[in-house]
N, C-alpha and C positions, 0 to 999 in steps of 0.2 A: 482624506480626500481620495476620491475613487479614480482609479488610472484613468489617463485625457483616451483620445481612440488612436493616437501613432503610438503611445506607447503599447496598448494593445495588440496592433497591425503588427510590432516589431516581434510581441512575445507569439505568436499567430506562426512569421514564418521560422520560427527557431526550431530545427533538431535536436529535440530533450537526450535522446540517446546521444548523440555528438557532446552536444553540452556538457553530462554527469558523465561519460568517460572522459573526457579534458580535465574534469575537474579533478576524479579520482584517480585518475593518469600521476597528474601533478599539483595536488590541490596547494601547495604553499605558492606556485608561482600563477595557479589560472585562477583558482579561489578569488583571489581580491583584483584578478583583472574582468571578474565577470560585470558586465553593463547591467544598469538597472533594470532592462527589459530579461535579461537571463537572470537575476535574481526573484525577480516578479515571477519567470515562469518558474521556476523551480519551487517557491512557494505555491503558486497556484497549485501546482502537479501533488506538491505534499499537503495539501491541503484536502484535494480529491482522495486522493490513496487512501490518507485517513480514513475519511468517509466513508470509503467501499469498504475498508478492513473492519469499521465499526460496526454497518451493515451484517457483512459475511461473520462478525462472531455473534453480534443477537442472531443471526438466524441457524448458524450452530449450535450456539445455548440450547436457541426453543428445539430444533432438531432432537437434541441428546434429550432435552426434556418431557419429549414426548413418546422417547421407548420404552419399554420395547409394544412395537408398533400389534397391530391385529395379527391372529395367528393365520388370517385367509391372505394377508397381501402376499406378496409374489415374491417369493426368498429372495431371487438374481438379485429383481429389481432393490429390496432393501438391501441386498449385500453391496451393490453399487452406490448407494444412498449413503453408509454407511464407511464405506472408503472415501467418499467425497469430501466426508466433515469430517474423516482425519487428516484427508490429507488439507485441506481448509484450517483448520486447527493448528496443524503444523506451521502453514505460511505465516499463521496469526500470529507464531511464536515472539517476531520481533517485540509485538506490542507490550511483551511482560516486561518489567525491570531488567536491566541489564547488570548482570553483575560484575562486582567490582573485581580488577586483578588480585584483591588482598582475600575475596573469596566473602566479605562482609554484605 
């Protein structure tokens, strides 16, 4: 069942940044006080995020897949190109498996 339009209006005026610092502030005690309009946003937001992070590594893949680039384009410019989808690569880092304490 798809949110009614107050619960919407509610996730609308919510401070995400207020929000996930409350949360990670204190998560055993604001965690399960969050409203189901601050749960809703919070998935909405990780829902998007995904999306863009899934975006930004296929278009780093094709990036890496397509070097090394023509010997006339313009060194700066790919050396800038080049920084960009590591340091893109890097942010993506979360997306890999997370390893366990035990190192497994």
């Amino acid at each position: 069942m798809p949110a009614n339009d107050a619960l919407l209006a509610a996730v609308a005026k919510l401070d995400m940044i207020d929000l996930c610092g409350r949360i990670v502030a204190d998560p055993e005690r604001n965690a399960v006080r969050a409203t189901t309009a601050e749960i809703l946003a919070l998935a909405m937001a990780t829902e998007g995020l995904w999306a863009i992070a899934l975006e930004a590594s296929l278009l780093v893949s094709a990036l890496e897949r397509t070097m090394p680039w023509a010997a006339e384009a313009d060194a700066e410019h790919l050396e800038h190109v080049v920084l960009q989808m590591v340091a893109v690569r890097d942010l993506l880092a979360f997306m890999r498996p997370i390893p366990s304490p035990t190192g497994e």
